[in-house]
N, C-alpha and C positions, 0 to 999 in steps of 0.2 A: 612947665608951661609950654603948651604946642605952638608953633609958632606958623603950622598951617594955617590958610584960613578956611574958614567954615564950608564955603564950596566944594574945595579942594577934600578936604576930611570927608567928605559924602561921599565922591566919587570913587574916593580911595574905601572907603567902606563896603562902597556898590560892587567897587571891584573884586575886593575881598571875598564876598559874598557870591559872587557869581563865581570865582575862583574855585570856591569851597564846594559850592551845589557842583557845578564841572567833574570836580574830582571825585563829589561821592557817585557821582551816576557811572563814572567810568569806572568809580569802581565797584559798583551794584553790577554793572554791566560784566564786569568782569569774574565776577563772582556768579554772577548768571551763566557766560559764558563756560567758566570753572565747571560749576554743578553739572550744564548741562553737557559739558566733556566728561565728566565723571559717571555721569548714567550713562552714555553711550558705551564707555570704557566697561564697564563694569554688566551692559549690559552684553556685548561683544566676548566680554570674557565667559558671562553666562554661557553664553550661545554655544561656543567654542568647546565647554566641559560637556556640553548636550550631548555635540557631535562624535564626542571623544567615547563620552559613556555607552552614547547606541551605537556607534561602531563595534566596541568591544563586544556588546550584548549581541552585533548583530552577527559578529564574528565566533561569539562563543556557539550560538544558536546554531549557526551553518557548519560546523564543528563536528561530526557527529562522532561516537564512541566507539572505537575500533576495538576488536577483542577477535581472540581466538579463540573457538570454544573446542575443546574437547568431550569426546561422548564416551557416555558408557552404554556399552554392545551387547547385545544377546545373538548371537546366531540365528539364523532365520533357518527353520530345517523343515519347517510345513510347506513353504512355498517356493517355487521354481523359479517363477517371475511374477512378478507383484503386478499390475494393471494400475489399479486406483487407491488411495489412501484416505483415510477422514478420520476423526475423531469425533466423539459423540461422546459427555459426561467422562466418567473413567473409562472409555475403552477405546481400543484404537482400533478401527474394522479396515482387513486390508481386502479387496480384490481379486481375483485369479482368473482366467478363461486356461492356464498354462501350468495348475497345481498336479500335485500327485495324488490327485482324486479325482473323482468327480462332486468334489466341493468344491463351492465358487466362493463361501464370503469365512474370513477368517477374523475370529473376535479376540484382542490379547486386552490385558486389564493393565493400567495404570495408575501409579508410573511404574512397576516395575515389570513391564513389557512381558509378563506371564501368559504363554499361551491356555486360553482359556476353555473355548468350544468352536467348531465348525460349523456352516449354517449353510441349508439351501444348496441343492442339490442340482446339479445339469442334467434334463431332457425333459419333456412334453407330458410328464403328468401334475397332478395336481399339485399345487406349491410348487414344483419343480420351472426352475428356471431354462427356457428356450433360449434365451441369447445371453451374450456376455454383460454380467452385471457392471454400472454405472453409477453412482454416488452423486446425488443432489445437493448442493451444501444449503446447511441454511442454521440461524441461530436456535435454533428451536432445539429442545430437550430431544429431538428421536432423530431416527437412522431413514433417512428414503433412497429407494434404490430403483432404479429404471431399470429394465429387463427380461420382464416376464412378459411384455407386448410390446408391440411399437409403441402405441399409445396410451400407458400407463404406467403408475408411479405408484409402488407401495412404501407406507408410513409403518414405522414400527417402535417399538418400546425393546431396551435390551436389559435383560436382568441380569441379574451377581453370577449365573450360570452361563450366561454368554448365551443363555436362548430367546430368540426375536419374539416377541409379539403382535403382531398384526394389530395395527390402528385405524389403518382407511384406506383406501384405492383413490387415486388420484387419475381421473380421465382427461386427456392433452385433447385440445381439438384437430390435432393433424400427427401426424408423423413425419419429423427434418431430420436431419442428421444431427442430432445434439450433438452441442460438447462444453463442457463448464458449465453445467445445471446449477441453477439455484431455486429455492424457495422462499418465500418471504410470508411468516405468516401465513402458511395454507391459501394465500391468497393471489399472492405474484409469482410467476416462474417466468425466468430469466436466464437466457442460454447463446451460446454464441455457437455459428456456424461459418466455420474457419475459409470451405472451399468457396464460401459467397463473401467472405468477410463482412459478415451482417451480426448485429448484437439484437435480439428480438424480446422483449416485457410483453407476457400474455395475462390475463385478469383470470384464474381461474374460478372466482365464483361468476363471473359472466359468458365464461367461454370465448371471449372476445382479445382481440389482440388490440393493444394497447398504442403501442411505438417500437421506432429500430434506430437503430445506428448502423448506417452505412459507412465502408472503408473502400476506397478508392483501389479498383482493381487494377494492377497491371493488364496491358495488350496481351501477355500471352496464354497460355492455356495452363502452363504449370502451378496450380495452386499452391501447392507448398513452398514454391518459393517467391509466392506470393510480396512483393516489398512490404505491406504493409499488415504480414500474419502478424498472431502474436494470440494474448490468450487473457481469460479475463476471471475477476474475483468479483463479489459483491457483495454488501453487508446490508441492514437495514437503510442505509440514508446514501450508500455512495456504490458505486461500476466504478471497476478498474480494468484499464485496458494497460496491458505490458507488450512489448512488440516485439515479438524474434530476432528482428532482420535489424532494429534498430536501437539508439541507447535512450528511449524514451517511453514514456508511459502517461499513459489521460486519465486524469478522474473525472467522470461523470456524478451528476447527481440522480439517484435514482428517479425522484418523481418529475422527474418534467424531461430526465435522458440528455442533459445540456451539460457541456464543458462546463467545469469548474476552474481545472487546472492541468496546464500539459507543463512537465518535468523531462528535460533537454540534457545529456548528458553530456560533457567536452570532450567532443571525438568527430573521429573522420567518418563520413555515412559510406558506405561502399552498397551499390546495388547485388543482391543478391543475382547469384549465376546458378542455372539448375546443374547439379551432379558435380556443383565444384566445390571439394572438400575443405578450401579455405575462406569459404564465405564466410566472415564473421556473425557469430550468432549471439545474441544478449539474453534476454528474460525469458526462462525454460520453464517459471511453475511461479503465480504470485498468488497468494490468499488476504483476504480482508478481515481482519479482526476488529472487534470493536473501537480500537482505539489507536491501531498502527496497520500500515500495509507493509507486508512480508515481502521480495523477491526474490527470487535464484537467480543469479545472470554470472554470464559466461566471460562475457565483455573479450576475453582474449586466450589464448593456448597459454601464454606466460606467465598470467596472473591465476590461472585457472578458475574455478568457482567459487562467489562470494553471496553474500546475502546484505542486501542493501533492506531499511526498514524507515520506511518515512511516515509522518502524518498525516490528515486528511489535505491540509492548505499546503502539501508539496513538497515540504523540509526535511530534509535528513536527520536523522537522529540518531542512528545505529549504524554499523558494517561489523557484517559478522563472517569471519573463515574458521576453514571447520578441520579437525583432521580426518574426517572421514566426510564424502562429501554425501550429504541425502540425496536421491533421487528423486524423490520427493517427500515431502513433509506436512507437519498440520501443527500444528502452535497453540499452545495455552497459554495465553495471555494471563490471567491472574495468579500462573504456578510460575509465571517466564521460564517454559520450558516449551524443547522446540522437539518433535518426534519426527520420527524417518526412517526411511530406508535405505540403502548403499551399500556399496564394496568396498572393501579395503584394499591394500595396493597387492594381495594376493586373489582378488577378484573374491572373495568368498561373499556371501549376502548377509548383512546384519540389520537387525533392529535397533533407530539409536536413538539416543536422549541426552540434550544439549541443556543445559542450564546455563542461563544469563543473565 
């Protein structure tokens, strides 16, 4: 029998009651508090694996693949000194103003660097080349060569015999000092002129000049040692600018000639000095392939020559040293195989070929 009385039992009841609600809310409340530390937690740890996982990726990416490559050599015994280099299909067509003929263009078949036939002859009659031949680069199936006037560009076709065939004459609307000629589709020519540091896109089915890239010239008169020379590559969709003087390189995009992306290398810039043999010198030869850009760079006496190979958006991908180092080269991307020319440490002249 309770011996509260009736009032009293209510209160105590009320109290109860209010007791009970109190504690569940604190502890809904806490339980809410709980959860909502347990997503923060968890979502913090998220976050944290994000950083961790695109770190690595960003670190593996920036990474690029170092190798050595070795070549295999043919002796070069047609040509004295090589001028200009290209590849076109299986053949590799080199150059000469400085051969042991009066033959200017030498056709070797690939990949097994087999000298094949000589093409095109030096002096003033028909067919016969007037000035020292020049190489157009461009993705297209044929061989253009500048030479036979100031202002024209013949196309050609090269057969299993290494003999040219004549396609078209191409008429320039002016006469500049080329140098790093491109084609695009019988339509764009694209050339840079080193003593103005000017990059020029002309439209040759309108005759009309299009756009340029100007590079900031030093006060003095020495062009070559120009701070800002360098030499340029182009493919269907990108211009690349590689600098001499410096550890950098701009890609442009071809149709509108506007920076996409300047590549800065970690180094001390030293201004070039004319006649002073230790002005550091970087990027000696870059080419555009469809799907990587090539460089030679010098970067230093110590390191000697290496070949750095990045993507269109600026990333490293490759670094390649050689035991023979090319003079210059031209690249088959779908064979990964890199052709050249150089000396070995006996100076002799070889033909080389780099698998990578």
């Amino acid at each position: 029998m309770n011996c509260l009385p009736h009032n009293i039992l209510c209160k105590k009841s009320e109290t109860i009651a209010v007791f009970y609600n109190f504690t569940l809310c604190f502890s809904n409340l806490n339980m809410i508090q709980f959860l909502k530390f347990s997503c923060v937690k968890k979502y913090f740890i998220y976050s944290v694996l994000l950083l961790l996982v695109n770190s690595c990726n960003t670190d593996k990416a920036s990474t690029p693949e170092r190798r050595e490559l070795k070549s295999d050599k043919k002796l070069l015994e047609e040509i004295i000194s090589p001028d200009f280099l290209t590849r076109v299909n299986d053949n590799l067509i080199i150059s000469s103003s400085n051969s042991k003929s009066d033959t200017m263009l030498y056709i070797y078949s690939l990949p097994d660097l087999k000298y094949v036939a000589g093409a095109v002859k030096k002096g003033s009659g028909p067919g016969e080349m007037r000035m020292f031949p020049m190489f157009c680069e461009s993705s297209n199936r044929a061989l253009y060569v500048w030479g036979y006037g100031p202002q024209t560009i013949k196309k050609f076709d090269i057969n299993k015999k290494g003999e040219l065939k004549f396609l078209d004459l191409i008429k320039l609307p002016r006469y500049e000092a080329f140098n790093n000629m491109h084609i695009l589709n019988d339509s764009l020519f694209i050339y840079y002129l080193p003593d103005n540091l000017k990059i020029v896109k002309v439209d040759l089915k309108r005759n009309k000049y299009l756009d340029e890239i100007q590079m900031e010239k030093d006060a003095h008169n020495e062009s070559f040692f120009y701070s800002n020379r360098g030499t340029i590559a182009v493919n269907d969709s990108f211009l690349v600018f590689a600098y001499l003087f410096k550890k950098q390189i701009n890609i442009y995009r071809v149709n509108d000639f506007k920076l996409k992306k300047e590549i800065i290398g970690d180094y001390e810039y030293r201004e070039p000095v004319a006649g002073d043999s230790d002005t550091p010198v970087y990027y000696t030869q870059i080419i555009a392939g469809e799907r990587f850009l090539y460089a030679l760079c010098k970067e230093n006496k110590s390191n000697g020559v290496f070949m750095e190979v990045y993507n269109f958006d600026g990333l490293i991908v490759r670094e390649f040293t050689f035991d023979i180092t090319p003079n210059l080269f031209a690249v088959d991307e779908n064979n990964k195989t890199i052709y050249g020319y150089g000396y070995d440490d006996r100076f002799e002249p070889y033909l080389l070929k780099f698998k990578y």
